[in-house]
PDB file of N, H, CA, C and O in Angstrom:
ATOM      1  N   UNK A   1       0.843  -1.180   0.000  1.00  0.00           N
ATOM      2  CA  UNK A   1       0.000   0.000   0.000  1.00  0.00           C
ATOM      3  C   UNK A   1       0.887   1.242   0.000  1.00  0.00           C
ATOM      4  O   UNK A   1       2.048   1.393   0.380  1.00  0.00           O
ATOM      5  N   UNK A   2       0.112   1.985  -0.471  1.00  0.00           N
ATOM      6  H   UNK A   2      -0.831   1.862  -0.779  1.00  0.00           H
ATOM      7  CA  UNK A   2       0.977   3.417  -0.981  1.00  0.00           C
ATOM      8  C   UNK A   2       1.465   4.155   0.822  1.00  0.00           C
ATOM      9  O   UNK A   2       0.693   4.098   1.779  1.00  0.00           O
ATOM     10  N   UNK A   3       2.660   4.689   0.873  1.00  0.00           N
ATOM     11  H   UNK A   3       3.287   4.735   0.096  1.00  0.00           H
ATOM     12  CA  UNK A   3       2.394   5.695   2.133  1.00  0.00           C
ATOM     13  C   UNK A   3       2.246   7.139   2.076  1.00  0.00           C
ATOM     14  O   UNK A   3       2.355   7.881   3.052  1.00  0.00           O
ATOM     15  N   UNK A   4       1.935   7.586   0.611  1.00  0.00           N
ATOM     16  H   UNK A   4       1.847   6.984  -0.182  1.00  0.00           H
ATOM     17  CA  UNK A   4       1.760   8.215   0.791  1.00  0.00           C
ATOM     18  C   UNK A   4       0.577   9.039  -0.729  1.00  0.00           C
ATOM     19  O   UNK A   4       0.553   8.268  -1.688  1.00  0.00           O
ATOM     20  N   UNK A   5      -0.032   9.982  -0.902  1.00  0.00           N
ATOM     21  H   UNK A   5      -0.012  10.609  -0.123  1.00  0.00           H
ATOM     22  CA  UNK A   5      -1.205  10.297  -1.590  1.00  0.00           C
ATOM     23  C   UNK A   5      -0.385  10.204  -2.767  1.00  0.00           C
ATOM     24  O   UNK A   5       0.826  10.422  -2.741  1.00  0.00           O
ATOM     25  N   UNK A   6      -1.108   9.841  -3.930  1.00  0.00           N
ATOM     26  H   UNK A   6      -2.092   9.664  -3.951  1.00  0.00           H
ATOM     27  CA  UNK A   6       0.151   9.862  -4.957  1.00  0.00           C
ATOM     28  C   UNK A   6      -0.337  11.360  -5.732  1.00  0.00           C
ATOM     29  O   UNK A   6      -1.564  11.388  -5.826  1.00  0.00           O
ATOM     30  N   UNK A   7       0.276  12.495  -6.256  1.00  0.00           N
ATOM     31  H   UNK A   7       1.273  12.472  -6.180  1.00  0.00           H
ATOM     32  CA  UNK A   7      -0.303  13.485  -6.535  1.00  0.00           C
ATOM     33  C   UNK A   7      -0.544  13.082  -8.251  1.00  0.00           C
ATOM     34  O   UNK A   7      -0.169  12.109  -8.906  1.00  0.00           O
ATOM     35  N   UNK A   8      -1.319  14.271  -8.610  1.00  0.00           N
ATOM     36  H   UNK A   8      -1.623  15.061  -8.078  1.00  0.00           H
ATOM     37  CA  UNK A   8      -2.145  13.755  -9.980  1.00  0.00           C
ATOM     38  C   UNK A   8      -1.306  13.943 -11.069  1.00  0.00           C
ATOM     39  O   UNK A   8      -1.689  13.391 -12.100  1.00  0.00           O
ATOM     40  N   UNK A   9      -0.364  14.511 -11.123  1.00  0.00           N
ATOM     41  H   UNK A   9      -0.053  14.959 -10.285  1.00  0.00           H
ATOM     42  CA  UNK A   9       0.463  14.539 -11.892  1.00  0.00           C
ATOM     43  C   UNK A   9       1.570  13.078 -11.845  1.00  0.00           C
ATOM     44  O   UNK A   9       2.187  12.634 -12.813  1.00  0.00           O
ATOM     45  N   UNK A  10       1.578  12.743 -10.979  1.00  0.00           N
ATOM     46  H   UNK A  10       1.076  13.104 -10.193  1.00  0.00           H
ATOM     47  CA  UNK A  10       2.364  10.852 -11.059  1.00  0.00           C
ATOM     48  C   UNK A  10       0.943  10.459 -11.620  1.00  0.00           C
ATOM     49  O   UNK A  10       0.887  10.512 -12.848  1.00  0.00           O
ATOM     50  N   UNK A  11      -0.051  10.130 -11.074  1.00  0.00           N
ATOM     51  H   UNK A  11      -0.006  10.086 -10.076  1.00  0.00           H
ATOM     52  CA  UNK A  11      -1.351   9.285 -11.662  1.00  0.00           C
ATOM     53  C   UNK A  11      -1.468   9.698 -12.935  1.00  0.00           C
ATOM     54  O   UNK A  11      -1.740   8.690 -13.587  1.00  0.00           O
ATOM     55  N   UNK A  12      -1.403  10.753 -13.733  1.00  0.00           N
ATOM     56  H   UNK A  12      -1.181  11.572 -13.203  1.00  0.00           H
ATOM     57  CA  UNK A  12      -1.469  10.987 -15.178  1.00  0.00           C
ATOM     58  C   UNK A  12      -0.428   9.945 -16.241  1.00  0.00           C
ATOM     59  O   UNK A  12      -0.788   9.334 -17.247  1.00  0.00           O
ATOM     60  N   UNK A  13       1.145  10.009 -15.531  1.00  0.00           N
ATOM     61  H   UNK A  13       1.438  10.505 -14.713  1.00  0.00           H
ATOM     62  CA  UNK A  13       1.999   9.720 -15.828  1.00  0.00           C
ATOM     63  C   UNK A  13       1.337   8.530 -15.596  1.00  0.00           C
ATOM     64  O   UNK A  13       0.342   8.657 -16.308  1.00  0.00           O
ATOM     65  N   UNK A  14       1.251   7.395 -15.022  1.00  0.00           N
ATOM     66  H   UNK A  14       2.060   7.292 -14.444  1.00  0.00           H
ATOM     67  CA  UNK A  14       1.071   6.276 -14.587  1.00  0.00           C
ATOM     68  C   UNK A  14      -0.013   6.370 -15.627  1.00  0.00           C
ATOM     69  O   UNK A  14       0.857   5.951 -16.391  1.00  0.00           O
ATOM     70  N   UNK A  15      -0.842   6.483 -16.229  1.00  0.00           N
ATOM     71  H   UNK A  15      -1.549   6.823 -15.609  1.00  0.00           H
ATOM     72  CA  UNK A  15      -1.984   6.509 -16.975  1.00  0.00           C
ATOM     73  C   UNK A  15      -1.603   6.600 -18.297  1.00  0.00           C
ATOM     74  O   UNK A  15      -2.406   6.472 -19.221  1.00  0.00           O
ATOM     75  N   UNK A  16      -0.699   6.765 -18.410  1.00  0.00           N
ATOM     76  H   UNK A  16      -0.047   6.869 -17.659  1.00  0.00           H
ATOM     77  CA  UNK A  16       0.291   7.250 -20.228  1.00  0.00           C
ATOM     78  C   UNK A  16      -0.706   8.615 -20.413  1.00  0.00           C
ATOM     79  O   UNK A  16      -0.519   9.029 -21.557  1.00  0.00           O
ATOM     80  N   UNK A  17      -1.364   9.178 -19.943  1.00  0.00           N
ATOM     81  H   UNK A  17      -1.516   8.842 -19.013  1.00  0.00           H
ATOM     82  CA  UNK A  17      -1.849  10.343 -20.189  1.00  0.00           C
ATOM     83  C   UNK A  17      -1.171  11.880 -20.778  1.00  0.00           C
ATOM     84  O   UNK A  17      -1.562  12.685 -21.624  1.00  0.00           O
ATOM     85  N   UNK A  18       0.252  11.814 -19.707  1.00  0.00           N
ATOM     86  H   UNK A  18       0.570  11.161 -19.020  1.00  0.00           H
ATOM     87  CA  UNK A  18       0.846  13.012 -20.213  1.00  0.00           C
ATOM     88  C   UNK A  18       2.453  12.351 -20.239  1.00  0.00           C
ATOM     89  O   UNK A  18       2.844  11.197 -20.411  1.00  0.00           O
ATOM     90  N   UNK A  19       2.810  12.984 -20.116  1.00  0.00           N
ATOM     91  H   UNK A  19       2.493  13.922 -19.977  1.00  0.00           H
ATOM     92  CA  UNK A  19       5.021  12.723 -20.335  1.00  0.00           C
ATOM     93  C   UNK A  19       5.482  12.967 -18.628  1.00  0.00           C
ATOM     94  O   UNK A  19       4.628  12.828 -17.752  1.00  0.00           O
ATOM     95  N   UNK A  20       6.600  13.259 -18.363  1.00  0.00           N
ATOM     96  H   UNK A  20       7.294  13.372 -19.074  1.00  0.00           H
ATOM     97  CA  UNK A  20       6.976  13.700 -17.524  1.00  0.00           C
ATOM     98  C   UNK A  20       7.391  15.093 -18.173  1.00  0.00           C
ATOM     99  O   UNK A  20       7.182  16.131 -17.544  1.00  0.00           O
ATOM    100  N   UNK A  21       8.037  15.114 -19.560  1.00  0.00           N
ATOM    101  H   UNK A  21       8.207  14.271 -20.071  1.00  0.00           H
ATOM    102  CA  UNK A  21       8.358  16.519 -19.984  1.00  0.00           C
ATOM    103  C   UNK A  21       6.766  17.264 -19.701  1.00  0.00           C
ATOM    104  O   UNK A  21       6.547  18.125 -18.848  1.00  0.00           O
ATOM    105  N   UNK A  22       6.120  16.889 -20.314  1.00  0.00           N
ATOM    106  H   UNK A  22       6.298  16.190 -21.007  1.00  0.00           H
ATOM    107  CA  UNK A  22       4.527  17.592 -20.189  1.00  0.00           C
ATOM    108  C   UNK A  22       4.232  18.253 -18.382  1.00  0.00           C
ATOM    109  O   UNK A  22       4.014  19.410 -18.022  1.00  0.00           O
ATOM    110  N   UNK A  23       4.310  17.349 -17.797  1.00  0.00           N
ATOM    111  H   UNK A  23       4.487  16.409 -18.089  1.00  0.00           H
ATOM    112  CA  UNK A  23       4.156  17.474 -16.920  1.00  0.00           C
ATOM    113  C   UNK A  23       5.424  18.716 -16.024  1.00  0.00           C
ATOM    114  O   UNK A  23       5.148  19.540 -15.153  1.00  0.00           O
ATOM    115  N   UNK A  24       6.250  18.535 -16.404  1.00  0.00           N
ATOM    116  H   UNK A  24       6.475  17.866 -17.112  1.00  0.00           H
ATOM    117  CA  UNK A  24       7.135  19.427 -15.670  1.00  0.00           C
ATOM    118  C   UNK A  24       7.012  21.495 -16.950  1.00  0.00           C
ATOM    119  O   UNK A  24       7.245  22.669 -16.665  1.00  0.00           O
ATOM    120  N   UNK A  25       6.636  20.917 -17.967  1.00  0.00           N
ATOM    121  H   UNK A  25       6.446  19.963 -18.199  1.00  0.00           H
ATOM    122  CA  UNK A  25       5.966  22.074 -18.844  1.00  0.00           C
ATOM    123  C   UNK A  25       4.986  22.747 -17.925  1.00  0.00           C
ATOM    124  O   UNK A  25       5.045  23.927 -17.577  1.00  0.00           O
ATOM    125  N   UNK A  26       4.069  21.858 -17.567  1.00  0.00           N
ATOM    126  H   UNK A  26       4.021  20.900 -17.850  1.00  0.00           H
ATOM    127  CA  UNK A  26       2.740  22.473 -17.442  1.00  0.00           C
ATOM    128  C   UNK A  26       3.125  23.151 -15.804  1.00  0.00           C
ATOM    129  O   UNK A  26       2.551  24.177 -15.439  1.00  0.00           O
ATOM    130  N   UNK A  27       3.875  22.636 -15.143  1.00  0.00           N
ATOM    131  H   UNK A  27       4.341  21.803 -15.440  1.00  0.00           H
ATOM    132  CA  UNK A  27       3.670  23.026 -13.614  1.00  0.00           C
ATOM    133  C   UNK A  27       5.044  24.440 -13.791  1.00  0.00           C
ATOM    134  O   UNK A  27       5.357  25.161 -12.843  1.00  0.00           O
ATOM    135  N   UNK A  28       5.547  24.526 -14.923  1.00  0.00           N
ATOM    136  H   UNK A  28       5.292  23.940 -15.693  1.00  0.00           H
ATOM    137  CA  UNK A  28       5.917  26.294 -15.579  1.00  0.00           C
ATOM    138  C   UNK A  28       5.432  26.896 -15.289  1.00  0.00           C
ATOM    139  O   UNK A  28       5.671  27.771 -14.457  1.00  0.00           O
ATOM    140  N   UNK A  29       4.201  26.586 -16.080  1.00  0.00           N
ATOM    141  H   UNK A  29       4.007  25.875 -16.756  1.00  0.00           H
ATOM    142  CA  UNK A  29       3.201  27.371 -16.603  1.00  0.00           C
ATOM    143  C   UNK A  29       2.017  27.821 -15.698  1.00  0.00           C
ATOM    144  O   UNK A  29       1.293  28.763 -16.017  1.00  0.00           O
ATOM    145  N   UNK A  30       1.894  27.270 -14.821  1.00  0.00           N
ATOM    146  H   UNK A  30       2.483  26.505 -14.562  1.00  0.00           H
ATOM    147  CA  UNK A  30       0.721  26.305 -13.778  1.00  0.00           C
ATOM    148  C   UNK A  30       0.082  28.026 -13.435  1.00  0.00           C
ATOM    149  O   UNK A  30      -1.059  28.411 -13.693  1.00  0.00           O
ATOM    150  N   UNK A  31       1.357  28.969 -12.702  1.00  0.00           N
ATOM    151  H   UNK A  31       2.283  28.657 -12.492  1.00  0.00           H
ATOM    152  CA  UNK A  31       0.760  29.878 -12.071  1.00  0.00           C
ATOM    153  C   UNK A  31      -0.115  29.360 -10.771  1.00  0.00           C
ATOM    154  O   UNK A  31       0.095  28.429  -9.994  1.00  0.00           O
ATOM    155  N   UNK A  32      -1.121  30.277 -10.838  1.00  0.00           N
ATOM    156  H   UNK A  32      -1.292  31.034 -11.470  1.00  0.00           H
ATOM    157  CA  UNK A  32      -2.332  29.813  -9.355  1.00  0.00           C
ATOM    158  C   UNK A  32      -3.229  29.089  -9.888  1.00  0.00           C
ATOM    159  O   UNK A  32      -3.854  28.528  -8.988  1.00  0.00           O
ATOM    160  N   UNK A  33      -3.571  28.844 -10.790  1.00  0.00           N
ATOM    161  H   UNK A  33      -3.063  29.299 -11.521  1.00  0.00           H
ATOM    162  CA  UNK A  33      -4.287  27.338 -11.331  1.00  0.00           C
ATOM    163  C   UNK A  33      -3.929  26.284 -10.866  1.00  0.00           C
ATOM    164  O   UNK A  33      -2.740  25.975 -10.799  1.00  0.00           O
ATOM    165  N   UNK A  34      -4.927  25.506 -10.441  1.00  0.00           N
ATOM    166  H   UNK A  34      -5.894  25.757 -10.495  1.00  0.00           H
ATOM    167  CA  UNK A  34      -4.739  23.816 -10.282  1.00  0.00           C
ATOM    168  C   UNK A  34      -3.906  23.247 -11.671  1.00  0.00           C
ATOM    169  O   UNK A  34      -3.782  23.709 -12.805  1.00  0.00           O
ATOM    170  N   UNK A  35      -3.426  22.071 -11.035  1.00  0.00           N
ATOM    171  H   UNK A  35      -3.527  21.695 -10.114  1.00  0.00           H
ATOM    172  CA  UNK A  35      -2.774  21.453 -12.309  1.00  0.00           C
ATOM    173  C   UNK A  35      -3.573  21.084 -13.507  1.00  0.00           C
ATOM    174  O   UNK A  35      -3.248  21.309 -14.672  1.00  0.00           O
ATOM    175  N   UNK A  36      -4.551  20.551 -13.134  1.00  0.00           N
ATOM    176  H   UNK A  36      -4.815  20.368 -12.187  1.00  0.00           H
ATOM    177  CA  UNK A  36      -5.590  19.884 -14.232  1.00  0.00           C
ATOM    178  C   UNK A  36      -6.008  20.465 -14.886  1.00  0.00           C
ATOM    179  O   UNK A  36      -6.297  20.038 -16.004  1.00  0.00           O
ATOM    180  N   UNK A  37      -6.273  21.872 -14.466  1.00  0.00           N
ATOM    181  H   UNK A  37      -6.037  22.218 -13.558  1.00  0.00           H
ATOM    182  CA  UNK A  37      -6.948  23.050 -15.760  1.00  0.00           C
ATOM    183  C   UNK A  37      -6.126  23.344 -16.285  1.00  0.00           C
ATOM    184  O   UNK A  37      -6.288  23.615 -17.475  1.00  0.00           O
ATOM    185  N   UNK A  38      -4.837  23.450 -15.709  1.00  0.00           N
ATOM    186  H   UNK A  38      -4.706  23.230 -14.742  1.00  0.00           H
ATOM    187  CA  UNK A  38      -3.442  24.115 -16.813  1.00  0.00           C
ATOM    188  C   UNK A  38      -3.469  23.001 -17.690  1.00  0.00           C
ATOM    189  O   UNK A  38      -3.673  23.274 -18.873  1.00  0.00           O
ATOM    190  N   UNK A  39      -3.280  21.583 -17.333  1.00  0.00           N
ATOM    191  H   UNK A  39      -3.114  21.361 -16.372  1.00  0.00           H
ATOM    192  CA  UNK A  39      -2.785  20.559 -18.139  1.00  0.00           C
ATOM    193  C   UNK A  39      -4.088  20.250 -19.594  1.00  0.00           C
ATOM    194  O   UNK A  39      -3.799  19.876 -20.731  1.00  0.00           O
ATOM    195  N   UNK A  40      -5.630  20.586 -19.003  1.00  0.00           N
ATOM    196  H   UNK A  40      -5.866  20.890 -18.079  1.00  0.00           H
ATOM    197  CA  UNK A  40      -6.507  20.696 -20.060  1.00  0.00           C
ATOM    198  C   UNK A  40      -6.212  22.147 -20.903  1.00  0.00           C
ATOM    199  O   UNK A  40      -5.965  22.022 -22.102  1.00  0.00           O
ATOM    200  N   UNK A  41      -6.228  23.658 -20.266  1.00  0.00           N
ATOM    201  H   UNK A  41      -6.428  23.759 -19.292  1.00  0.00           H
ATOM    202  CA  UNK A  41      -6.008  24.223 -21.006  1.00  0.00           C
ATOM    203  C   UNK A  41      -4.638  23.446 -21.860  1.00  0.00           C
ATOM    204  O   UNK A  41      -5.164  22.969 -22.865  1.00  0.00           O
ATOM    205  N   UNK A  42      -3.533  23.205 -21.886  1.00  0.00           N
ATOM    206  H   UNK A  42      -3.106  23.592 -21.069  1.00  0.00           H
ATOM    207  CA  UNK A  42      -2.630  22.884 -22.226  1.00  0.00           C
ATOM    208  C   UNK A  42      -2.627  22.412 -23.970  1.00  0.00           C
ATOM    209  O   UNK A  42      -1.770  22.750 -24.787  1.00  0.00           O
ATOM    210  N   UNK A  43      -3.698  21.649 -24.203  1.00  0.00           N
ATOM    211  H   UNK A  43      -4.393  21.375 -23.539  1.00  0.00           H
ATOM    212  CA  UNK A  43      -3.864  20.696 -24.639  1.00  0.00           C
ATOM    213  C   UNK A  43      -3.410  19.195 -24.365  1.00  0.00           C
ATOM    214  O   UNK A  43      -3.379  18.341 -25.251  1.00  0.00           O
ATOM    215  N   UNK A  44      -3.039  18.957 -22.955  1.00  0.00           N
ATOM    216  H   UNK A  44      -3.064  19.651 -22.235  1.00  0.00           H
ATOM    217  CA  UNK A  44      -2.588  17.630 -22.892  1.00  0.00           C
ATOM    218  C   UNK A  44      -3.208  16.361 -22.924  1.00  0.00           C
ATOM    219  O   UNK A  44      -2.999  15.330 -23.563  1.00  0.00           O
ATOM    220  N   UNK A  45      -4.567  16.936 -21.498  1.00  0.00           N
ATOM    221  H   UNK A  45      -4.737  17.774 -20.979  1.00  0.00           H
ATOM    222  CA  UNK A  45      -5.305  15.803 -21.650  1.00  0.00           C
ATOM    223  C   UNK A  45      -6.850  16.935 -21.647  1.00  0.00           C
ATOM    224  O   UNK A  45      -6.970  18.139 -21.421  1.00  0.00           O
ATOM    225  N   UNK A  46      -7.840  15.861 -22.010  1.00  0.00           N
ATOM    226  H   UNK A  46      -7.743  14.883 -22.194  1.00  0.00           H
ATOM    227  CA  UNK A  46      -9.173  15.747 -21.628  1.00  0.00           C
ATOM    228  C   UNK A  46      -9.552  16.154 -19.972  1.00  0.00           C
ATOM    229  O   UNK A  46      -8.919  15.843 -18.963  1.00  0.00           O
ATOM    230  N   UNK A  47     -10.710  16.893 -20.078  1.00  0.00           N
ATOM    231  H   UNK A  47     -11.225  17.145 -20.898  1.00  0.00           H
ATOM    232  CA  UNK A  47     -11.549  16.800 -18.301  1.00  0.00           C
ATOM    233  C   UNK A  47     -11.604  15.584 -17.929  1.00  0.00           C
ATOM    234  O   UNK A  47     -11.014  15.275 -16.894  1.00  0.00           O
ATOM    235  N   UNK A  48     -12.454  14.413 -18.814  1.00  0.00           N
ATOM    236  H   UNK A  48     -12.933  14.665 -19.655  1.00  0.00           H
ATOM    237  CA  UNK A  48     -12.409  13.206 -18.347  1.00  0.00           C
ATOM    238  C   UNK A  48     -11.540  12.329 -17.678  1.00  0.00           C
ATOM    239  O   UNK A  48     -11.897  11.460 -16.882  1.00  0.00           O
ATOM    240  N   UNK A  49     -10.180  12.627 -18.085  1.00  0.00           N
ATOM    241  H   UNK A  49      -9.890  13.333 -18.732  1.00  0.00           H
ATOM    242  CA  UNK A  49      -8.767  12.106 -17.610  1.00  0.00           C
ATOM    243  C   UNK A  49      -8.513  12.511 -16.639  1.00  0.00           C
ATOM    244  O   UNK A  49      -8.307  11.679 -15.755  1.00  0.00           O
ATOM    245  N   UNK A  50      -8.384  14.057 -16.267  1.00  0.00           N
ATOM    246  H   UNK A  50      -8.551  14.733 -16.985  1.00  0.00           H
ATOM    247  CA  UNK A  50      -8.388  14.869 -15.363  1.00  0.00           C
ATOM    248  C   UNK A  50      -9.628  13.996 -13.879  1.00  0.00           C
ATOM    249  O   UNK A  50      -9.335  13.607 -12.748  1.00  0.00           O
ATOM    250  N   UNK A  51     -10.530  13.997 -14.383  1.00  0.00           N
ATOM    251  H   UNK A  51     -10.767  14.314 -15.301  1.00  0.00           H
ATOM    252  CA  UNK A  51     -11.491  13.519 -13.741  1.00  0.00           C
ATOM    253  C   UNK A  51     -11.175  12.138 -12.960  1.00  0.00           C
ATOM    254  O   UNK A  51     -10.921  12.055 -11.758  1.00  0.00           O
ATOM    255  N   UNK A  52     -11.236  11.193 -13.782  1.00  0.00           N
ATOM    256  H   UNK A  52     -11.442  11.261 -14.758  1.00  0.00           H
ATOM    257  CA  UNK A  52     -10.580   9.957 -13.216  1.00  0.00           C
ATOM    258  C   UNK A  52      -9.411   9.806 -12.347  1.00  0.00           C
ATOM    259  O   UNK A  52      -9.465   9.163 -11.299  1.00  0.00           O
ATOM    260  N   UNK A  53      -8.113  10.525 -12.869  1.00  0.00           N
ATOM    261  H   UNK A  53      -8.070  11.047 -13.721  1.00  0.00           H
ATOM    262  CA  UNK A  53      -7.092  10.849 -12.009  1.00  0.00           C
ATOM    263  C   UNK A  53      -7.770  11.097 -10.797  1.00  0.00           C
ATOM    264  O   UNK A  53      -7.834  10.340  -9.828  1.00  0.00           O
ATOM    265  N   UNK A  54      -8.214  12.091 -10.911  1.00  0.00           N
ATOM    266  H   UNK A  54      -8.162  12.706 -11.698  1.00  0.00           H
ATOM    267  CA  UNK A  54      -8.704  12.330  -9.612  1.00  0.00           C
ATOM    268  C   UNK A  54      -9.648  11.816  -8.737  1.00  0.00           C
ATOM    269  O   UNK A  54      -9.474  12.169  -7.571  1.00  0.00           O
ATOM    270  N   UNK A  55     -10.951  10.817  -9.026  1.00  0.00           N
ATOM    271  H   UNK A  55     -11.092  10.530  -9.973  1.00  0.00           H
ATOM    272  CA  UNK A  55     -10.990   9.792  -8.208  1.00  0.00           C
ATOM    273  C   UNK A  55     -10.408   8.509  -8.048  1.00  0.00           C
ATOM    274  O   UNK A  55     -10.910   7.528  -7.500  1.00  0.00           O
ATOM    275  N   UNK A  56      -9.429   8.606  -8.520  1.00  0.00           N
ATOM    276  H   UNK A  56      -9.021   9.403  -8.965  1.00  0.00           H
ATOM    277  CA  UNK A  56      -8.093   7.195  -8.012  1.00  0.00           C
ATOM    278  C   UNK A  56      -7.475   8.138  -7.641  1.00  0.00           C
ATOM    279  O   UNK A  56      -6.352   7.797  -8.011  1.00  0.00           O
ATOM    280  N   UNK A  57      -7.286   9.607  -6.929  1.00  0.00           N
ATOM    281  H   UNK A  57      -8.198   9.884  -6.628  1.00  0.00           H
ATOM    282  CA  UNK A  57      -6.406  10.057  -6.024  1.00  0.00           C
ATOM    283  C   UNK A  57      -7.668   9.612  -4.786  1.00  0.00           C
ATOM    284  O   UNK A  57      -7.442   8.705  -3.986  1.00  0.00           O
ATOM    285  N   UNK A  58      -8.695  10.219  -4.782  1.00  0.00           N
ATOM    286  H   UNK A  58      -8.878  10.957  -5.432  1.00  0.00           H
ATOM    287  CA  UNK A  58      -9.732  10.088  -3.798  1.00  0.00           C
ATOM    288  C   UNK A  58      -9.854   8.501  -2.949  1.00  0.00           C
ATOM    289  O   UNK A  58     -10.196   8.338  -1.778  1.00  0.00           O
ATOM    290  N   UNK A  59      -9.508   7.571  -3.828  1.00  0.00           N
ATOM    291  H   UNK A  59      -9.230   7.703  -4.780  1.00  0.00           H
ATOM    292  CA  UNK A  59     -10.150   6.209  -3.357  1.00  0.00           C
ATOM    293  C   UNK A  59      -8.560   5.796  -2.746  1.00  0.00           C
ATOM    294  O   UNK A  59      -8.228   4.948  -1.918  1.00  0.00           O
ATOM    295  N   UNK A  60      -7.735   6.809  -3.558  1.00  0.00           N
ATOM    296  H   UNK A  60      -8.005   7.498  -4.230  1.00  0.00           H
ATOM    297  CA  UNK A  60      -6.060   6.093  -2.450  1.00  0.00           C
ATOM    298  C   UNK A  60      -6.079   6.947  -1.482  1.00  0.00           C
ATOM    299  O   UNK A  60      -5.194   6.595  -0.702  1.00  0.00           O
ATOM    300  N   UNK A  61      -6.754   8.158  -0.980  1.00  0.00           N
ATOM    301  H   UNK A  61      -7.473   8.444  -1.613  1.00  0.00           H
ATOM    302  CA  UNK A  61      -6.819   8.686   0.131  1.00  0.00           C
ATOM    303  C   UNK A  61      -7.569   8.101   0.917  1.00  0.00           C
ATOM    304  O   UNK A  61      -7.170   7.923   2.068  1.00  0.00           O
ATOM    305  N   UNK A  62      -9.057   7.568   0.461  1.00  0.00           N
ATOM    306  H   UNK A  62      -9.381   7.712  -0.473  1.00  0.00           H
ATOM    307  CA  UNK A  62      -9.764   7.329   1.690  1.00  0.00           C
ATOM    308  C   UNK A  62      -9.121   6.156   1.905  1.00  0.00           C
ATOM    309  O   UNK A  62      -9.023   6.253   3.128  1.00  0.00           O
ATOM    310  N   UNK A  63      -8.350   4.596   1.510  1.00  0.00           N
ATOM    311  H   UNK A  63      -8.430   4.517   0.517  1.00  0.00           H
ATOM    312  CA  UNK A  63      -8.098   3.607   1.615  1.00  0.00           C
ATOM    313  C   UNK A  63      -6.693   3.596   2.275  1.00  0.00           C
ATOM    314  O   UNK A  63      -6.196   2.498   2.528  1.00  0.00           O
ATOM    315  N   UNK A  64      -6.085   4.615   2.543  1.00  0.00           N
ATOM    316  H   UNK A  64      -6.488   5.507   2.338  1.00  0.00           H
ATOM    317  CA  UNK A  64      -4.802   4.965   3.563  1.00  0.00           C
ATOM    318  C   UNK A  64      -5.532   5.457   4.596  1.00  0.00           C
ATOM    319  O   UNK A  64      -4.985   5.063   5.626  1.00  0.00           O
ATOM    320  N   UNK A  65      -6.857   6.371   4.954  1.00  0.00           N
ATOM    321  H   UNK A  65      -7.301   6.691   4.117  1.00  0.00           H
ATOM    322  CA  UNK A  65      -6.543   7.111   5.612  1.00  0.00           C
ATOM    323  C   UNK A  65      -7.824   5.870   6.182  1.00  0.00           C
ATOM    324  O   UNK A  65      -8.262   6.141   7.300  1.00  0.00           O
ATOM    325  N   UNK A  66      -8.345   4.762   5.610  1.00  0.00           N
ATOM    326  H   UNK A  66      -7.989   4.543   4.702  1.00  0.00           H
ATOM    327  CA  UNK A  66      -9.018   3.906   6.427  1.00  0.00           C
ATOM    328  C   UNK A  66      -7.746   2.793   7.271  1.00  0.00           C
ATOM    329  O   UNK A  66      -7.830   2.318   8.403  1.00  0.00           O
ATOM    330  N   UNK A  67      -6.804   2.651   6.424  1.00  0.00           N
ATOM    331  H   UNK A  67      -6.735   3.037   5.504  1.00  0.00           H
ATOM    332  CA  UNK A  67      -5.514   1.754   7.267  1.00  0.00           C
ATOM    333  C   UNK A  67      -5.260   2.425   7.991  1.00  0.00           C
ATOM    334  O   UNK A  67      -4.878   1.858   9.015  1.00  0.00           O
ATOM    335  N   UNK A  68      -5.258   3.674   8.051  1.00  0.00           N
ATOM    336  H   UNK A  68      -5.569   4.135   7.219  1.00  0.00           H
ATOM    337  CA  UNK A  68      -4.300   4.547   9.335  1.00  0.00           C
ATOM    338  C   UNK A  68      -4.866   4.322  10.433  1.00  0.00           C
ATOM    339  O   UNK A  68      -4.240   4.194  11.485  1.00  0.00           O
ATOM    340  N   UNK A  69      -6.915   4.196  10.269  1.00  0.00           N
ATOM    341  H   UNK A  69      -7.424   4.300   9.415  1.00  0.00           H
ATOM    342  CA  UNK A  69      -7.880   4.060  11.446  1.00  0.00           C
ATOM    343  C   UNK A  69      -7.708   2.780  12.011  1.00  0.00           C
ATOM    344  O   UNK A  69      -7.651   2.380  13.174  1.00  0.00           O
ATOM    345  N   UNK A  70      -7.637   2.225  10.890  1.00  0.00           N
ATOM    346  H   UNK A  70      -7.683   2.550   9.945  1.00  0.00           H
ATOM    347  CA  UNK A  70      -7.232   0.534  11.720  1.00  0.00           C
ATOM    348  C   UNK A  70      -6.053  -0.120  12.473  1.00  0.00           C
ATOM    349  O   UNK A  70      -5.886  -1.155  13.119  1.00  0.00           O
ATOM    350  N   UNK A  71      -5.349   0.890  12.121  1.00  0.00           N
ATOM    351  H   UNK A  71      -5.484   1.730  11.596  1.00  0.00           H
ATOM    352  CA  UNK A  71      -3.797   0.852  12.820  1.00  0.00           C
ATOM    353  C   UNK A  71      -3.802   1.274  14.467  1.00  0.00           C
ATOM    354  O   UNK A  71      -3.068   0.918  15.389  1.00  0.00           O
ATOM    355  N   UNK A  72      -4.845   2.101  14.416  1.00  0.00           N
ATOM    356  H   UNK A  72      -5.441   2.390  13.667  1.00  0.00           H
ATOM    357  CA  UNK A  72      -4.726   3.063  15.276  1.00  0.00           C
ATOM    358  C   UNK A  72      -5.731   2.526  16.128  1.00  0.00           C
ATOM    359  O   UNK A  72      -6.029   3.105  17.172  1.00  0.00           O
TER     360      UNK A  72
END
């Protein structure tokens, strides 16, 4: 199990979604925008991608932060 949240920019990567060059482009560029709108404005990926990433960040948060309860 993960120890730690994996941020959405590894989960993209892990997804063949964007590059790591892409990814280190876009967080240039990022400013005060979230990553995901820079990386859609971007043209990199889709909302949908964006989307998903982000509930497989959600389901590896709640599923650490349910081991942590059970640990505890």
């Amino acid at each position: 199990m993960a120890k730690e949240i994996k941020k959405i920019g590894d989960i993209l990567i892990k997804r063949k979604y964007i590059t790591k060059k892409q990814l280190e482009h876009a967080l240039e560029e990022q400013g005060g925008r979230p990553l995901g709108q820079t990386l859609i404005d971007m043209g990199y990926v889709k909302e949908d991608e964006i989307t998903g990433a982000l509930e497989e960040q959600s389901i590896l948060k709640q599923t650490l932060e349910t081991a942590r309860d059970a640990v505890a």
